[in-house]
Backbone as a chain_set.jsonl record, in Angstrom:
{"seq": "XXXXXXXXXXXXXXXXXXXXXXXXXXXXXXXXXXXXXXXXXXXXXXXXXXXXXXXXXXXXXXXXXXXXXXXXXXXXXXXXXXXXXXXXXXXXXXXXXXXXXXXXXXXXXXXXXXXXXXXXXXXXXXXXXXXXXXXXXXXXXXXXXXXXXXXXXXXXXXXXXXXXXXXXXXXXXXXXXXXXXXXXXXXXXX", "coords": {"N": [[0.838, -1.169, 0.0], [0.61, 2.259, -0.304], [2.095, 5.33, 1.217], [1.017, 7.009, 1.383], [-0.847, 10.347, 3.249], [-4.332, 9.878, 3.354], [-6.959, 11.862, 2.788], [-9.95, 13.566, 4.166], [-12.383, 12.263, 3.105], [-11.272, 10.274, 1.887], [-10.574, 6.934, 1.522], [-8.901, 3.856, 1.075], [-8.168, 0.83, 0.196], [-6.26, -2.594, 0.366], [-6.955, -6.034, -1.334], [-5.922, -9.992, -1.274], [-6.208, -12.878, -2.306], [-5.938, -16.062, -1.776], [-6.234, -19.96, -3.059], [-6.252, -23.017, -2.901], [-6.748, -26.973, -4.347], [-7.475, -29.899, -3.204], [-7.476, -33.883, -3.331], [-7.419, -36.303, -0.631], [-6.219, -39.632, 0.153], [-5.846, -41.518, 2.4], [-4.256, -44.826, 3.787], [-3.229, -47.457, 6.005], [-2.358, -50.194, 7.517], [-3.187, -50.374, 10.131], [-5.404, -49.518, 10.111], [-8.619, -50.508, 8.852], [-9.684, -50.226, 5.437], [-12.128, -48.081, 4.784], [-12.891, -47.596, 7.437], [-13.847, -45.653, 10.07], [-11.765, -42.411, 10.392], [-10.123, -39.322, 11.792], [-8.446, -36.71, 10.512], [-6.155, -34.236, 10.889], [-5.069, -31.45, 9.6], [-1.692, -29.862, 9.297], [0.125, -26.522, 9.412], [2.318, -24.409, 8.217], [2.9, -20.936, 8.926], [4.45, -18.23, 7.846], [5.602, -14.411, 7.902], [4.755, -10.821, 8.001], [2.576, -8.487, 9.354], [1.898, -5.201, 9.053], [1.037, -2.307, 11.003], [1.875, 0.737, 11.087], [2.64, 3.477, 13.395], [0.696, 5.961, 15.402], [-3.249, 5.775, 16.182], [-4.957, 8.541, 14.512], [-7.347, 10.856, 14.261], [-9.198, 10.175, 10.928], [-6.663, 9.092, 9.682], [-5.827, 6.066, 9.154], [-5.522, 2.668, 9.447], [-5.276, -0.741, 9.464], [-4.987, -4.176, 9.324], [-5.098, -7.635, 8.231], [-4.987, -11.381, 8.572], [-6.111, -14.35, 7.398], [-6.077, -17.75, 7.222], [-8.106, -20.404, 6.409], [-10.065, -23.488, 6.371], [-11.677, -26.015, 4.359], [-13.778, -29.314, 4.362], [-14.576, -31.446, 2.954], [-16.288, -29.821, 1.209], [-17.998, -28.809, 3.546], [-18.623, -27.354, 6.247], [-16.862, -23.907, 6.613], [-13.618, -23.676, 8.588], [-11.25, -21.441, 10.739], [-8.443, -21.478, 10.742], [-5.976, -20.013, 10.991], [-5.889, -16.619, 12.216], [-4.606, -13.527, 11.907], [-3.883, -10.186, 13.079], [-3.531, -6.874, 13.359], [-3.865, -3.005, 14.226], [-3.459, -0.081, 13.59], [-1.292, 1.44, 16.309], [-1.461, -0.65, 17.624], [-0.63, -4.083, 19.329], [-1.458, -6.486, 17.858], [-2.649, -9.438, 17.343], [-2.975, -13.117, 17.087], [-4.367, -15.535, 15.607], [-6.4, -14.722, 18.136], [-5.347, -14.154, 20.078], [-2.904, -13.339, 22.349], [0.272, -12.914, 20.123], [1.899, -15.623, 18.875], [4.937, -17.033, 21.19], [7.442, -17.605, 19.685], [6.74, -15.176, 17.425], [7.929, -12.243, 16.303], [7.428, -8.868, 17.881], [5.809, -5.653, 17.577], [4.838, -2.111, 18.294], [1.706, -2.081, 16.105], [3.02, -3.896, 14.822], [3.401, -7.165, 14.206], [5.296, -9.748, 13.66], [6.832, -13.196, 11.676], [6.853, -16.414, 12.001], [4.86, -19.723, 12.54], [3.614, -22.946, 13.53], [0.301, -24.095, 13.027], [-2.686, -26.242, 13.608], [-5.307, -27.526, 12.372], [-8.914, -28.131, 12.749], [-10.012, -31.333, 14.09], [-11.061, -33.262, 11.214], [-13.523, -35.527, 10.018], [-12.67, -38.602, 8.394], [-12.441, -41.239, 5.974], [-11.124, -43.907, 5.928], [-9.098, -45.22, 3.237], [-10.606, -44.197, 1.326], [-10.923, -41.021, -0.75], [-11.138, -37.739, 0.324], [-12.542, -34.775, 0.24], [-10.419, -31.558, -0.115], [-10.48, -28.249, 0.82], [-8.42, -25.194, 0.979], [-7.525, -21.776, 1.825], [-6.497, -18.92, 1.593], [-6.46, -15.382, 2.886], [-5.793, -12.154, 2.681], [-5.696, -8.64, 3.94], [-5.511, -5.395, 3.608], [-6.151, -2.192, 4.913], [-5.943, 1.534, 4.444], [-3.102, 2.838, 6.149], [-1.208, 0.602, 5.486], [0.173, -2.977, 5.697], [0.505, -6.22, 4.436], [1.795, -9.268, 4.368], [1.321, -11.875, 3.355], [1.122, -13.629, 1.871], [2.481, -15.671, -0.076], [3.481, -17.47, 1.863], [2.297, -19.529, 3.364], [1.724, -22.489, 4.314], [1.198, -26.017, 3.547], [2.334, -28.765, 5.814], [1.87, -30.88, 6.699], [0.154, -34.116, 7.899], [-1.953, -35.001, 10.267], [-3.034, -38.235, 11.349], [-5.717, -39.873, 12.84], [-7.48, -42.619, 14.574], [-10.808, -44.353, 14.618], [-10.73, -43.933, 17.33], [-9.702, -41.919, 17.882], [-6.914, -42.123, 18.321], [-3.565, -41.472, 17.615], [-2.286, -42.233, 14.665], [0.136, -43.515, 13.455], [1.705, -45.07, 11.406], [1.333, -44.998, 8.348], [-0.17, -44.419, 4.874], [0.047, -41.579, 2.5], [-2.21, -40.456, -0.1], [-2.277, -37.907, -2.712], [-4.306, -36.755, -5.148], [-3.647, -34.829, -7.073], [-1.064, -35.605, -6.625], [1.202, -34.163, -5.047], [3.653, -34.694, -2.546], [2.432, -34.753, 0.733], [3.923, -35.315, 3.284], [6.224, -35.359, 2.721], [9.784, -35.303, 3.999], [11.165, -32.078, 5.047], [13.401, -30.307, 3.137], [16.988, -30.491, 4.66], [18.787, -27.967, 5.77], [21.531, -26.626, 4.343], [24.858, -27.333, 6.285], [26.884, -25.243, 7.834], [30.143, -24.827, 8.34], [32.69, -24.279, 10.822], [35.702, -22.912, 10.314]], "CA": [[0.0, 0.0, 0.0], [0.823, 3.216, -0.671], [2.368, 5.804, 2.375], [0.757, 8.669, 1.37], [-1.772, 10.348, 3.707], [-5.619, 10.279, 2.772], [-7.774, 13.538, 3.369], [-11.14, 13.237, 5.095], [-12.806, 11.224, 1.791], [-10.329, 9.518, 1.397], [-10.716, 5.303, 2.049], [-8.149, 3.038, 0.449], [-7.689, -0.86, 0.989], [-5.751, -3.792, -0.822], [-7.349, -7.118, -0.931], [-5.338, -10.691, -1.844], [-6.763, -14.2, -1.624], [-5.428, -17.932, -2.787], [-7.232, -20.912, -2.832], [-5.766, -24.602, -3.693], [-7.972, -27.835, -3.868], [-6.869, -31.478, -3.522], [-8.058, -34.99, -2.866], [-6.399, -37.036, -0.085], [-6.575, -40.726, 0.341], [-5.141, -42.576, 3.56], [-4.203, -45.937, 4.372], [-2.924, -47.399, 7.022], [-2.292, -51.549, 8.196], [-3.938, -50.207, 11.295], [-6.744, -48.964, 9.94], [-9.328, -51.313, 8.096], [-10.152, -49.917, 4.353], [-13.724, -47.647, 4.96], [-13.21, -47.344, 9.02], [-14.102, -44.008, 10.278], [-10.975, -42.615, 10.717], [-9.937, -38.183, 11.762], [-7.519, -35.936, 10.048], [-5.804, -32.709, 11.227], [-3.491, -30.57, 8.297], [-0.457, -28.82, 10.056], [0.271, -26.019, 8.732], [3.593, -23.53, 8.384], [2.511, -19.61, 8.449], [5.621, -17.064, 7.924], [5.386, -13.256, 7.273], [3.975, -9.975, 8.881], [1.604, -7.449, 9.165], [2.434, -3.839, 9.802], [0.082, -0.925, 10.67], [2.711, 1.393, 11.657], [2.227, 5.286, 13.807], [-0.77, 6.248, 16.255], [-4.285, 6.341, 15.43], [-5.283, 9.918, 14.489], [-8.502, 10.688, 13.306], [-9.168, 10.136, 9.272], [-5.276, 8.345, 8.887], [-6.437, 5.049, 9.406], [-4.572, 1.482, 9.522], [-5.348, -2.006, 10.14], [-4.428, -5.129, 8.382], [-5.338, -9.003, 9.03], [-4.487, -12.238, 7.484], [-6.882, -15.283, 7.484], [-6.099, -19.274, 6.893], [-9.167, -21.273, 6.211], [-10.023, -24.735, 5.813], [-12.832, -26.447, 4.191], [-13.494, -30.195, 4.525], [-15.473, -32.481, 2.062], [-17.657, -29.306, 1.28], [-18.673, -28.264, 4.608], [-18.116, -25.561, 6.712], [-15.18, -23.237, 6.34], [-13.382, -23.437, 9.537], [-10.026, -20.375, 10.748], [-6.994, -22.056, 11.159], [-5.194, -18.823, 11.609], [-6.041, -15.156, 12.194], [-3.562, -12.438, 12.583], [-5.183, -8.973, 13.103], [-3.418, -5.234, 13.829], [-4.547, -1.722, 13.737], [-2.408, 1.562, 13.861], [-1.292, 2.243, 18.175], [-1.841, -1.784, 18.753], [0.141, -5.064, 18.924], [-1.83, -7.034, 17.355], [-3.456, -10.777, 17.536], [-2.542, -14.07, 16.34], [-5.522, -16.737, 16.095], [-7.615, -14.477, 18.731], [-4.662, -14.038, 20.942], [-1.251, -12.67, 21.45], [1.435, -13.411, 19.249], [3.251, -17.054, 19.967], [6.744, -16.544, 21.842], [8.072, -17.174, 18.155], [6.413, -13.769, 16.776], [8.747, -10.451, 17.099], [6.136, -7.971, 18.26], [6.108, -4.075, 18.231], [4.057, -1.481, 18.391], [1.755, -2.067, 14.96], [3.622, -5.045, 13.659], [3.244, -8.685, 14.899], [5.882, -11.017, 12.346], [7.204, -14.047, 11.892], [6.408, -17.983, 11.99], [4.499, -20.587, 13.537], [2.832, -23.807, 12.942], [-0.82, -23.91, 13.239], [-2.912, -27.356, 13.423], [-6.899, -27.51, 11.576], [-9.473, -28.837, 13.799], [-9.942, -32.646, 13.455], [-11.853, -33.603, 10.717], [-13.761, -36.777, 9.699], [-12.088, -39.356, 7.61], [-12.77, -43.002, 5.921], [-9.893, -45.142, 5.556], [-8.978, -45.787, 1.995], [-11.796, -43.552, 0.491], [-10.82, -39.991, -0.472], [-11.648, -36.904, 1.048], [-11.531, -33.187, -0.216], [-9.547, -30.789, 1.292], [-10.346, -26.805, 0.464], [-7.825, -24.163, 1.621], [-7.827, -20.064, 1.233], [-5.769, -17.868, 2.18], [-7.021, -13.846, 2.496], [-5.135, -10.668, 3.159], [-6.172, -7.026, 3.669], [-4.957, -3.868, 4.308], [-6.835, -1.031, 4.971], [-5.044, 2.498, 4.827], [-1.593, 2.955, 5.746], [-0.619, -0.824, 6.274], [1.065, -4.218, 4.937], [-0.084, -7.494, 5.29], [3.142, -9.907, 3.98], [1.798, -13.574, 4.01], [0.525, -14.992, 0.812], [3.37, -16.792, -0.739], [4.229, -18.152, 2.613], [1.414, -20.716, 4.12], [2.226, -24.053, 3.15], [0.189, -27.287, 3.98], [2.941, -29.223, 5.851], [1.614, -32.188, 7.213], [-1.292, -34.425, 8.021], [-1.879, -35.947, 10.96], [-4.052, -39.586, 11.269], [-6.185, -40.669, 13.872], [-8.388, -44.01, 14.367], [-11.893, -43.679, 15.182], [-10.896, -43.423, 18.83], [-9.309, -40.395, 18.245], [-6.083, -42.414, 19.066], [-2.964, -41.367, 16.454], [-1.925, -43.487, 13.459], [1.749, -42.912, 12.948], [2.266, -45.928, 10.447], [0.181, -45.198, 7.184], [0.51, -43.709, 3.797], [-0.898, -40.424, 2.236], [-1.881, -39.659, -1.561], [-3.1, -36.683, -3.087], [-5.433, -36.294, -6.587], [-2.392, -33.801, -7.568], [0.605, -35.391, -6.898], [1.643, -33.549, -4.163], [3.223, -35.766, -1.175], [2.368, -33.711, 1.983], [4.313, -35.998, 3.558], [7.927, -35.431, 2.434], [10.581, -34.731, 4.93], [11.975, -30.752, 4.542], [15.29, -30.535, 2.63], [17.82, -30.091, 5.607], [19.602, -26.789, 5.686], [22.903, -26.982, 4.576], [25.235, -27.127, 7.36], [28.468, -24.033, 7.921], [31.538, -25.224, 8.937], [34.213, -23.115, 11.148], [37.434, -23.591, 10.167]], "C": [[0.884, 1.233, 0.0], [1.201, 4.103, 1.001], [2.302, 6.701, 2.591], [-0.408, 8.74, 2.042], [-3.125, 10.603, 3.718], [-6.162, 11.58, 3.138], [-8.746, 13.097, 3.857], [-12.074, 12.276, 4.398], [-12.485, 10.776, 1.646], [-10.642, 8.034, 1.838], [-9.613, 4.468, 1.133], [-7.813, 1.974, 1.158], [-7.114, -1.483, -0.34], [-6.129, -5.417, -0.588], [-6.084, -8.528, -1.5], [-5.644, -11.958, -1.011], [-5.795, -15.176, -2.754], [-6.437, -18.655, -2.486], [-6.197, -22.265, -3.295], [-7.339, -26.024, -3.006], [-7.456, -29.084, -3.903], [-7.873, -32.464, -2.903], [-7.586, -35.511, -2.065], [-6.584, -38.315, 0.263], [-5.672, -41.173, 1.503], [-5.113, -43.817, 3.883], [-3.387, -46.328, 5.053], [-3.052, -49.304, 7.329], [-3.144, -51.441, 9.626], [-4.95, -49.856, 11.504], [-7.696, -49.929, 8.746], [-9.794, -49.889, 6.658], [-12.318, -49.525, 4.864], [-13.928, -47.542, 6.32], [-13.245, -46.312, 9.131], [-12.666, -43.625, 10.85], [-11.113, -40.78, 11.364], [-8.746, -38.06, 11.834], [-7.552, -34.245, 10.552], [-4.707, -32.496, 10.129], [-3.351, -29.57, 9.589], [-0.194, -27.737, 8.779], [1.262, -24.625, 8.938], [3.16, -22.394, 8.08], [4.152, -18.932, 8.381], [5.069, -15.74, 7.391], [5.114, -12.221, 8.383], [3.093, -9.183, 8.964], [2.117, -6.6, 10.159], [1.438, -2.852, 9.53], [0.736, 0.007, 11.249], [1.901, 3.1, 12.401], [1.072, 4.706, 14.742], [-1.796, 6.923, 15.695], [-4.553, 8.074, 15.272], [-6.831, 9.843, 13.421], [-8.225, 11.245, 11.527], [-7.678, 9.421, 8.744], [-5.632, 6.765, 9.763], [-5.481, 3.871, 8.987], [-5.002, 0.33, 9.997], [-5.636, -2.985, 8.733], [-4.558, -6.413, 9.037], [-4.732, -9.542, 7.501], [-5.014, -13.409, 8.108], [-6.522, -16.64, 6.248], [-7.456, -19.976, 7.373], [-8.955, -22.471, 5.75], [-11.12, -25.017, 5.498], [-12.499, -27.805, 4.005], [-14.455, -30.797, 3.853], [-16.827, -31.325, 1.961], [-18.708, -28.794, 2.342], [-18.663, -27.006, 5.134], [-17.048, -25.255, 6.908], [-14.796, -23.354, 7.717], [-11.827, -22.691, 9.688], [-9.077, -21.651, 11.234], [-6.101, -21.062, 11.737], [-6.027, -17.783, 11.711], [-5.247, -14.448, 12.737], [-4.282, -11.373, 11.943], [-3.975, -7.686, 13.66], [-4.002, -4.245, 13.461], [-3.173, -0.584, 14.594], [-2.761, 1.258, 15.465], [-1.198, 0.595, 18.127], [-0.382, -2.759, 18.763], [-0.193, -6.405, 18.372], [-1.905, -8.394, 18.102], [-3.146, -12.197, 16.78], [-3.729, -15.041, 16.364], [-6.562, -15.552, 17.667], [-6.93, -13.927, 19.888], [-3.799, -13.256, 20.806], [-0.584, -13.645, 21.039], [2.164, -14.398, 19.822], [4.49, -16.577, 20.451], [7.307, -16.183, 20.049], [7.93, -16.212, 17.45], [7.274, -12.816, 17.37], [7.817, -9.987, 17.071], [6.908, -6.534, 18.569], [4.917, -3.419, 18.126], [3.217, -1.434, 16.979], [2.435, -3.193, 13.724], [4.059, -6.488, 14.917], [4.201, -9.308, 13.16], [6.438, -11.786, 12.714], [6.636, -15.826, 11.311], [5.791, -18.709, 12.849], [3.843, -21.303, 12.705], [1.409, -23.782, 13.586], [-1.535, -25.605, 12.383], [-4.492, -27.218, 13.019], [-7.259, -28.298, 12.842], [-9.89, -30.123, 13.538], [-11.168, -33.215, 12.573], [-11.941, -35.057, 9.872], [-12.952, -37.465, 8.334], [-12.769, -40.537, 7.385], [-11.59, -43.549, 5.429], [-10.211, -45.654, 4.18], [-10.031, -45.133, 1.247], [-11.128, -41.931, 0.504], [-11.519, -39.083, -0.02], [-10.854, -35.387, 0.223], [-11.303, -32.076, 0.832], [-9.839, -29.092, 0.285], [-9.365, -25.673, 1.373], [-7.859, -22.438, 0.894], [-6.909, -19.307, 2.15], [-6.265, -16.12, 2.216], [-5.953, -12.833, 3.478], [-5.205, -9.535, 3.016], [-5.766, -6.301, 4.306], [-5.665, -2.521, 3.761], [-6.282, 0.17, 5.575], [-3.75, 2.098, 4.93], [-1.115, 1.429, 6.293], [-0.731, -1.91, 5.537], [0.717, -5.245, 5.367], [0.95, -8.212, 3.732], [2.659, -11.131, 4.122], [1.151, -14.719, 3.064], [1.102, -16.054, -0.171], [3.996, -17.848, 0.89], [2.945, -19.201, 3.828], [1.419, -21.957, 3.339], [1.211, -25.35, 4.162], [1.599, -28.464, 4.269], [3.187, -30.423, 6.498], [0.632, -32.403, 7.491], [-1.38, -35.425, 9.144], [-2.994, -36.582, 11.254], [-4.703, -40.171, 12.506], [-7.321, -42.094, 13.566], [-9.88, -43.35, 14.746], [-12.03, -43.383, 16.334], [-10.126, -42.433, 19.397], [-7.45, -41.042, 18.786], [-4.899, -42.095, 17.696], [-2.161, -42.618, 15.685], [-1.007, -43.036, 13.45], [2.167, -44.023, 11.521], [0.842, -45.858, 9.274], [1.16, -44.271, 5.871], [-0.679, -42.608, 3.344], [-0.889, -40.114, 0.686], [-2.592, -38.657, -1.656], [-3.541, -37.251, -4.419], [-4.086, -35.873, -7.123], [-1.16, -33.982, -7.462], [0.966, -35.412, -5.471], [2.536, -34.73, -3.015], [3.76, -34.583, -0.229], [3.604, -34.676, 2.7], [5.525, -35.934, 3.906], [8.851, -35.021, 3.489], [10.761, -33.031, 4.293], [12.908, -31.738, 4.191], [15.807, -30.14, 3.776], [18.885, -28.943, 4.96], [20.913, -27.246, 5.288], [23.546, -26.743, 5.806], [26.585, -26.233, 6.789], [28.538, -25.025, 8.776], [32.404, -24.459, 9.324], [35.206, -23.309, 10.732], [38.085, -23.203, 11.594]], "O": [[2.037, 1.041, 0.388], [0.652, 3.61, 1.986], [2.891, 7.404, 3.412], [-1.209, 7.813, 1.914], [-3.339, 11.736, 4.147], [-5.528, 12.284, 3.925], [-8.583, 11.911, 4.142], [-12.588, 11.427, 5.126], [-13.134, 10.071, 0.873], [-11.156, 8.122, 2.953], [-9.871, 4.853, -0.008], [-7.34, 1.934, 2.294], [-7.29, -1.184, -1.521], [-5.574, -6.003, 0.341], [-5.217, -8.044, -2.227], [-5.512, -12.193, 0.19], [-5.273, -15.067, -3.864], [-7.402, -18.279, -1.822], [-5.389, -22.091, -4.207], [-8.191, -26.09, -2.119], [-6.852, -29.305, -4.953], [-8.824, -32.146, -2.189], [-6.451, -35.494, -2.539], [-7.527, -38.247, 1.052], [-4.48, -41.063, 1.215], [-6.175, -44.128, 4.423], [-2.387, -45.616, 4.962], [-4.239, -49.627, 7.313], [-3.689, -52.433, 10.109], [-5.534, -49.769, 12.585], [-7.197, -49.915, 7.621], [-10.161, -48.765, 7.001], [-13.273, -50.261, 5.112], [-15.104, -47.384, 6.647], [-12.645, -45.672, 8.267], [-12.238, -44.365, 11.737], [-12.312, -40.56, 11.535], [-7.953, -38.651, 12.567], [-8.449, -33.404, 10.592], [-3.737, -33.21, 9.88], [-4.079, -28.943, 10.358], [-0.27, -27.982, 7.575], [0.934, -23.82, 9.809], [2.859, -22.348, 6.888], [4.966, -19.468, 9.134], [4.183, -15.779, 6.537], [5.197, -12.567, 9.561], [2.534, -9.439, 7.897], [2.537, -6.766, 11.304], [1.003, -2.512, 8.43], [0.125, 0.325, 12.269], [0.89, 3.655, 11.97], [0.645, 3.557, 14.857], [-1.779, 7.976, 15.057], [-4.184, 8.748, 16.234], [-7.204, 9.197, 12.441], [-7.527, 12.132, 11.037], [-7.524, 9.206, 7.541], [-5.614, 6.656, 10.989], [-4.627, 4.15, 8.145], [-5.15, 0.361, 11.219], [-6.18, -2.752, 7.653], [-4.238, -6.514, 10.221], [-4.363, -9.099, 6.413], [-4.597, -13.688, 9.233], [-6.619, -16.629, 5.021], [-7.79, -20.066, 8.555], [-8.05, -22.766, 4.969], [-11.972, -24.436, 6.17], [-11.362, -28.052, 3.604], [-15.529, -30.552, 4.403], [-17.965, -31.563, 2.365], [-19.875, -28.464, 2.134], [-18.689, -25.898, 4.599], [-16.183, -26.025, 7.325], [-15.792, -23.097, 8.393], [-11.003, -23.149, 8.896], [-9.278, -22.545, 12.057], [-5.538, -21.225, 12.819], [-7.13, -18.019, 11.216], [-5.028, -14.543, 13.944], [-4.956, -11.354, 10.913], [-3.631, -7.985, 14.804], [-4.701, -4.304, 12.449], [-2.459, -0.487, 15.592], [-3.866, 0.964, 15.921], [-0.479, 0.412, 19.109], [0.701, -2.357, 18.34], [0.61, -7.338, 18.387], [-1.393, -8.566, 19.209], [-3.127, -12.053, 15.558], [-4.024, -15.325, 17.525], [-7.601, -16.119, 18.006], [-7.585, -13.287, 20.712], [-3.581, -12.552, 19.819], [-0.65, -14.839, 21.333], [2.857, -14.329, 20.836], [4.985, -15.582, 19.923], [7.487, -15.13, 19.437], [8.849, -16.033, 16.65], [7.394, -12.573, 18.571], [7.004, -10.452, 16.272], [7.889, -6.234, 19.25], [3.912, -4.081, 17.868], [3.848, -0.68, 16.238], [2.4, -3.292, 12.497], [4.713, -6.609, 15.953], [3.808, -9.258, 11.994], [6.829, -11.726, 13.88], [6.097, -16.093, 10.237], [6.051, -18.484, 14.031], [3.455, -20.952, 11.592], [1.377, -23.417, 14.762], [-1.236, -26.068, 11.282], [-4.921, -26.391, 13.823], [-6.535, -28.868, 13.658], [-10.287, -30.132, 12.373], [-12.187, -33.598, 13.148], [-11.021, -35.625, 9.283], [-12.693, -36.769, 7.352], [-13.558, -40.995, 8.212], [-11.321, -43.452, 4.232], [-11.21, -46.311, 3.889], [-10.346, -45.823, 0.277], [-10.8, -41.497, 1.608], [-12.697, -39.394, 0.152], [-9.734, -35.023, -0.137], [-11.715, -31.799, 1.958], [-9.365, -28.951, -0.842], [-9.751, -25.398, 2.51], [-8.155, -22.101, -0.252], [-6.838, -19.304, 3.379], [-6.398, -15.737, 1.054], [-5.56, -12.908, 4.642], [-4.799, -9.105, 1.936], [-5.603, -6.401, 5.522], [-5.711, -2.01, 2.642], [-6.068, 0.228, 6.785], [-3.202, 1.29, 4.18], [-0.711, 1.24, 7.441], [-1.641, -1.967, 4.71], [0.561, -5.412, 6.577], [0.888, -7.857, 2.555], [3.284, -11.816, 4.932], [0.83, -15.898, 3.21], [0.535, -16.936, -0.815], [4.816, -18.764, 0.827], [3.101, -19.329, 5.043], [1.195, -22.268, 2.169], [0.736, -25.273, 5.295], [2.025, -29.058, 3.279], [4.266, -30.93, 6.802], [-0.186, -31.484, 7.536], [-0.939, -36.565, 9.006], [-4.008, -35.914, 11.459], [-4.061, -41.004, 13.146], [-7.804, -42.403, 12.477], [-10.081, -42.181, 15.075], [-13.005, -42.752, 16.743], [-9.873, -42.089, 20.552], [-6.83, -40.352, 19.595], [-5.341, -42.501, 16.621], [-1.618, -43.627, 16.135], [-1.078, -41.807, 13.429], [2.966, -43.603, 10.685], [-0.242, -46.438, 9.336], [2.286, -43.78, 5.8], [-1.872, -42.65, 3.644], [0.107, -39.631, 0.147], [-3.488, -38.399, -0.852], [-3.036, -38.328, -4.736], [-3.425, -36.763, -7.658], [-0.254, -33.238, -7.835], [1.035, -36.436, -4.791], [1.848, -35.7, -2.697], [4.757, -33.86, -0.238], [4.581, -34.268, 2.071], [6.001, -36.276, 4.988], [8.397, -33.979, 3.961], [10.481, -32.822, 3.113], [13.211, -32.902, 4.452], [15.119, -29.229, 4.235], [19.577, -29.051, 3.948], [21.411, -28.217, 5.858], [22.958, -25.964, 6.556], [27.167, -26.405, 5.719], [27.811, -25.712, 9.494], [33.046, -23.832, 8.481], [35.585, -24.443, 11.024], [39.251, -23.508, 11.844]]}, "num_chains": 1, "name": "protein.A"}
């Protein structure tokens, strides 16, 4: 956004959404083919939002950034919410900012993982998965976080809610959520 200051008429915002859609199938030796099973997606946020200065009337500032999930067509449910406004320190999910967030006056940034709420599964039958990303800034302020939410794991439970660690995961698309990270290269002192 722009860092010039409006006049009394003045209103200016910047909107920016994603969306991706996949299929995911699970199986599992521990899980019978068609048993009711529940899935949680992990998920890696990075970035920040800045509404910099103190409110004054007509110079206006505040900026969020919303992770959604949708699950076989149901209801959308927040995975994330990060929220500031000009003077504050902003909100992460409803709260303050995890330890991991640098925080100042107007700008909450950084990383954290964030887990979906557990939703129904059937063993060996796919399931669709909707995600969205949205980011807005209204007036003088930056919202930094739409190349950086990634879908970075999936974790498996039985129907007694108890976790599956030994199974396998496909997607429709390819994708395998799955994959280890690449490991950082490592420096060497001499």
């Amino acid at each position: 956004m722009g860092a010039g200051r409006p006049g009394v008429n003045t209103l200016f915002q910047s909107v920016g959404a994603a969306t991706f859609e996949d299929a995911l199938t699970a199986t599992s030796p521990l899980a019978a083919d068609l048993s009711a099973g529940f899935a949680r997606c992990q998920f890696t946020v990075d970035g920040r939002l800045e509404s910099l200065g103190v409110p004054e009337p007509f110079f206006f500032g505040e900026t969020y950034t919303v992770l959604d999930l949708q699950h076989q067509g149901g209801p959308v449910f927040e995975v994330l919410n990060a929220t500031v406004r000009r003077g504050g320190i902003g909100t992460v999910s409803h709260g303050p900012p995890p330890a991991a967030w640098t925080t100042s006056t107007g700008s909450p940034a950084d990383g954290s993982t964030f887990l979906s709420l557990e939703c129904p599964i059937n063993w060996g039958q796919a399931w669709d998965l909707k995600i969205g990303l949205l980011a807005w800034a209204y007036g003088t302020a930056d919202s930094n976080f739409l190349s950086t939410a990634r879908l970075t794991g999936v974790l498996l439970f039985d129907a007694s809610r108890q976790p599956v660690t030994n199974f396998s995961l496909s997607a429709a698309s390819g994708t395998d959520y799955l994959a280890a990270p690449v490991p950082e290269p490592q420096t060497w002192a001499l």
